[in-house]
N, CA, C and O of each residue as an XYZ file, in Angstrom:
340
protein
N       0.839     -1.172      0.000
C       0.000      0.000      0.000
C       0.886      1.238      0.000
O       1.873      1.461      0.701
N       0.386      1.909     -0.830
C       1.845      3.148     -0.766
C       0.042      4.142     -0.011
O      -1.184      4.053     -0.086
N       1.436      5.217      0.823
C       0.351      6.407      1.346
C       2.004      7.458      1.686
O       3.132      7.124      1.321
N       1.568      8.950      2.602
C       2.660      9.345      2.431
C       2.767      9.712      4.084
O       1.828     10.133      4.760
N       3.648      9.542      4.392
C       4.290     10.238      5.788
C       5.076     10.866      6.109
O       6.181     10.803      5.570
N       4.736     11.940      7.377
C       5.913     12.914      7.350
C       6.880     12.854      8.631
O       6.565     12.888      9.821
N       7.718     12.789      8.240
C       8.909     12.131      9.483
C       9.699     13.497     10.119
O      10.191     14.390      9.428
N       9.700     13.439     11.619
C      10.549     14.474     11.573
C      11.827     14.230     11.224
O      12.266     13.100     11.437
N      12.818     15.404     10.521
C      14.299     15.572     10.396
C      15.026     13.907     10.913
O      15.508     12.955     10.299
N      14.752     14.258     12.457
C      15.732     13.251     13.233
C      15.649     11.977     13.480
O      16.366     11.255     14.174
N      14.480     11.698     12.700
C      13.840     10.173     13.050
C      14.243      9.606     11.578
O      14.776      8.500     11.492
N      13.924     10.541     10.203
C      14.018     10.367      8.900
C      15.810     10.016      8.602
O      16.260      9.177      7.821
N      16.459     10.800      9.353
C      18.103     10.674      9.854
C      18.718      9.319      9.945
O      19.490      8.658      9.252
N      17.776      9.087     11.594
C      18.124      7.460     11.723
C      17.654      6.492     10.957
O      18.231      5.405     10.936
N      16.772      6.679     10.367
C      15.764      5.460      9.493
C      16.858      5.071      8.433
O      17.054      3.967      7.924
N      17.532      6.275      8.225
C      18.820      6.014      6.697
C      19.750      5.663      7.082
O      20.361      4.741      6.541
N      20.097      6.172      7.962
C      21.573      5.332      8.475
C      21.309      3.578      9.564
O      22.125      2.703      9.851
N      20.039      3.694      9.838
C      19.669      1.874     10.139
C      19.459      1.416      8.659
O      19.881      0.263      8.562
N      19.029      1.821      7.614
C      18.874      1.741      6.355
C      20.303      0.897      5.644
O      20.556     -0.216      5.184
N      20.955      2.101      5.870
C      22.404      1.929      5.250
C      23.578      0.498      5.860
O      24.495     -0.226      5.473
N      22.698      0.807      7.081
C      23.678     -0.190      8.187
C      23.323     -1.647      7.835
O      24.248     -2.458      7.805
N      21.879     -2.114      7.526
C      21.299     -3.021      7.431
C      21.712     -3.365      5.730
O      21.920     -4.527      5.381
N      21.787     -2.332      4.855
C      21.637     -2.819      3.323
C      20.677     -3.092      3.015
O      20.487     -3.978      2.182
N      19.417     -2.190      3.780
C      17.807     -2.518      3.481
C      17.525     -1.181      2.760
O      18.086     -0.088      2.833
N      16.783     -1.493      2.253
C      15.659     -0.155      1.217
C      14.975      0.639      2.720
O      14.735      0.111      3.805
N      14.798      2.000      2.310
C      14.939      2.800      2.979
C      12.981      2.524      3.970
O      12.531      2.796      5.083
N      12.381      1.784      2.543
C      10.784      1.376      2.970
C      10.744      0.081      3.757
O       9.887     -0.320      4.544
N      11.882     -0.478      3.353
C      11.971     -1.401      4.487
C      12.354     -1.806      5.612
O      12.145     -2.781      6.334
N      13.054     -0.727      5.636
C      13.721     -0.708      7.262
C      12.011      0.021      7.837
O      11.457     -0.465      8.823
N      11.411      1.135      7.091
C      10.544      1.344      7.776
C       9.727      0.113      8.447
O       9.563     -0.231      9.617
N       9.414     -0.252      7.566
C       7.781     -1.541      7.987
C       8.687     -2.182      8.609
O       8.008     -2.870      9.372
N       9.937     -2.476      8.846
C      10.353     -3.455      9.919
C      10.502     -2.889     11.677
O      10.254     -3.513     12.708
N      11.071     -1.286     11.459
C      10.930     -0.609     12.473
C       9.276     -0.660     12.793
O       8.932     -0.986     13.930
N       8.454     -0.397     11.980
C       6.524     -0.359     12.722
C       6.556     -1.480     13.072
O       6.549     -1.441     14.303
N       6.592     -2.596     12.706
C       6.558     -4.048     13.144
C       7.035     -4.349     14.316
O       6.351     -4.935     15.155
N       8.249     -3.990     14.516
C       8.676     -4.340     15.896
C       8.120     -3.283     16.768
O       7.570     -3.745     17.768
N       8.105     -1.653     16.646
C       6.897     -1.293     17.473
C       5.724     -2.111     17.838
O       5.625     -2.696     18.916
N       5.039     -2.126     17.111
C       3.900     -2.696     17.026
C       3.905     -4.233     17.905
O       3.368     -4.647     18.932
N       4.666     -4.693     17.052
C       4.726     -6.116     18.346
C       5.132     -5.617     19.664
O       4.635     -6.123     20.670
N       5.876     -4.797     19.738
C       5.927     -4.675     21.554
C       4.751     -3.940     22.505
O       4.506     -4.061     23.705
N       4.018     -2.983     21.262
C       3.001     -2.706     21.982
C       1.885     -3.755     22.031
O       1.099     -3.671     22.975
N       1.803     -4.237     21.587
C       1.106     -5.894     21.963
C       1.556     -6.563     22.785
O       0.745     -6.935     23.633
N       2.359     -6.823     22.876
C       3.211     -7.925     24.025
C       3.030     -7.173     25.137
O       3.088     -7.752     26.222
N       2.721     -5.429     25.085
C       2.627     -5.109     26.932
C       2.040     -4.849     27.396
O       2.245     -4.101     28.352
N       0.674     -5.358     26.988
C      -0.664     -5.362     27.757
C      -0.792     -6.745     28.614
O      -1.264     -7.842     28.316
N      -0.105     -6.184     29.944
C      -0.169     -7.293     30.864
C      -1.566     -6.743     31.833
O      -2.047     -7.447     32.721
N      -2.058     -5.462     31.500
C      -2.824     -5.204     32.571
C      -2.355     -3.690     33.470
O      -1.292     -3.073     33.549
N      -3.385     -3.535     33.918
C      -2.771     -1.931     34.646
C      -1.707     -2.384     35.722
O      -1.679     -3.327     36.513
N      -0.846     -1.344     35.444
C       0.685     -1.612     36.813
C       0.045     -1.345     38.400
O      -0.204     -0.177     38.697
N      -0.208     -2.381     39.368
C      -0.457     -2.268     40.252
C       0.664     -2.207     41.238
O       1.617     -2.971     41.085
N       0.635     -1.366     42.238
C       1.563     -0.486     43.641
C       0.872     -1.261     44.816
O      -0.186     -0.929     45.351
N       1.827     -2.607     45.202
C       1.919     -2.971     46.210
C       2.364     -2.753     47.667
O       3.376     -3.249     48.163
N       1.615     -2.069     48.200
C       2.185     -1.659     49.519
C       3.293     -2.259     50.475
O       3.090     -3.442     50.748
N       3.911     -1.950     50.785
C       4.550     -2.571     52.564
C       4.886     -1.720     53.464
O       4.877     -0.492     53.370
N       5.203     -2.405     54.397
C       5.284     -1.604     55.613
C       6.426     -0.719     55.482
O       7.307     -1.329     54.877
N       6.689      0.128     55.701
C       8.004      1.411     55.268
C       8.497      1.475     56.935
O       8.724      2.620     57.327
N       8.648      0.589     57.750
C       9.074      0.587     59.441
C      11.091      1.190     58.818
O      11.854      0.635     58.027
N      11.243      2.315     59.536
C      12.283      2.910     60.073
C      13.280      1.730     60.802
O      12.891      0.765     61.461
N      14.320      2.008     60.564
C      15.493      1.199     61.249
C      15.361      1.759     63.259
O      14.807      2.751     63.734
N      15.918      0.930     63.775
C      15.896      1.478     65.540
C      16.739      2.445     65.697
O      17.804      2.490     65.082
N      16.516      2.958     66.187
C      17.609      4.567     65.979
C      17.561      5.819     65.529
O      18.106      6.829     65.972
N      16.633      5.617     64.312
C      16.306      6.603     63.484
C      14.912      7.521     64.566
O      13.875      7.128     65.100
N      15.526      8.695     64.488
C      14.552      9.383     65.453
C      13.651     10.597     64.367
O      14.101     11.708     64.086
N      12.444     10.098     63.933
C      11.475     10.491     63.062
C      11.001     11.799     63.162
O      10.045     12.210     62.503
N      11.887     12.739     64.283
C      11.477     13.783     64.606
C      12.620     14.752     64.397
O      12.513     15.949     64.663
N      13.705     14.205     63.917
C      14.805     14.605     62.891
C      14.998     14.756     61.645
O      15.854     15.406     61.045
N      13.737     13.805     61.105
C      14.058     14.122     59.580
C      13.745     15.023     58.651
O      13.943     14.915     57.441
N      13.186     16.039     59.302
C      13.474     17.647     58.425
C      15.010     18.508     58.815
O      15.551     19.354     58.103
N      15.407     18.085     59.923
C      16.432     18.826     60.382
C      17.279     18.135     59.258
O      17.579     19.106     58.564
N      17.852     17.020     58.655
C      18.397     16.167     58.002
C      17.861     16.354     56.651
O      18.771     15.912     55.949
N      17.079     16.681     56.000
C      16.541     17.185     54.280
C      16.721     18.863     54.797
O      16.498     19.509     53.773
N      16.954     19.607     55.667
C      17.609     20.912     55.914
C      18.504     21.108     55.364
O      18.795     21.847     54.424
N      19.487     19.760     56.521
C      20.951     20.297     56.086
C      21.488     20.163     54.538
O      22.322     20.930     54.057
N      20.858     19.028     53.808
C      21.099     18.752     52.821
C      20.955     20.229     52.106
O      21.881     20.969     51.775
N      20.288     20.335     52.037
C      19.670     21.481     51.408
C      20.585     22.311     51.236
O      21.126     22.691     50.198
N      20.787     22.653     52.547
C      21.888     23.667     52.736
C      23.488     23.716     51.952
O      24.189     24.555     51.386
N      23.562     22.053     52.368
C      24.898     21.993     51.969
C      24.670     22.058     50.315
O      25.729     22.320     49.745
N      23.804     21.923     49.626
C      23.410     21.775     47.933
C      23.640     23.543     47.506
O      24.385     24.003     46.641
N      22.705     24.287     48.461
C      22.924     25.648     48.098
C      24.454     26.407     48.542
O      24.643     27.525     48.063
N      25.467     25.856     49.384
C      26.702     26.297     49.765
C      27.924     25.892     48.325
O      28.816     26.651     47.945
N      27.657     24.708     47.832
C      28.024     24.019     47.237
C      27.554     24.738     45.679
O      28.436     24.870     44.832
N      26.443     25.087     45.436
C      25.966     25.596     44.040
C      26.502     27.231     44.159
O      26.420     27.855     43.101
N      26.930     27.825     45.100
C      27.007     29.323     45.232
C      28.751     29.481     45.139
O      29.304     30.581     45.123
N      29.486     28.165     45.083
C      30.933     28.024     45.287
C      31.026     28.248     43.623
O      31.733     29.174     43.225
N      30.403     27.507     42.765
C      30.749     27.412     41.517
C      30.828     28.789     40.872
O      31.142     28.898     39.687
């Protein structure tokens, strides 16, 4: 079936030089590049990605009433560190 498509610059780029690399016609590297798209978007319908919870329990020690003082300092030290450059 011929029809016409418009490729951007950088995609039309690589298509010729996988083209060139392969020693395939420039229409055939296409339909082989859609093809293998295409099959992978088939193959990855496993279903919606489900987020299994667990328990997020803190190590013993860790005192939970520190940890802004600790994303502070970071902070700090990121902006001492970006103002050196």
């Amino acid at each position: 079936m011929r029809t016409t498509v418009t490729l951007d610059p950088n995609v039309a780029a690589r298509l010729k030089k996988l083209a060139h690399r392969k020693e395939a016609s420039f229409k055939q590297t296409i339909n082989e590049v859609l093809l293998r798209g295409l099959s992978l978007e088939e193959s990855g319908k496993d279903g919606p990605f489900v987020v299994e919870p667990h328990s997020g329990v803190f190590r013993p020690g860790i005192d939970l009433g520190k940890l802004n003082q600790l994303a502070d300092e970071l902070e700090i030290a990121d902006f001492v560190e970006e103002s050196r450059r």
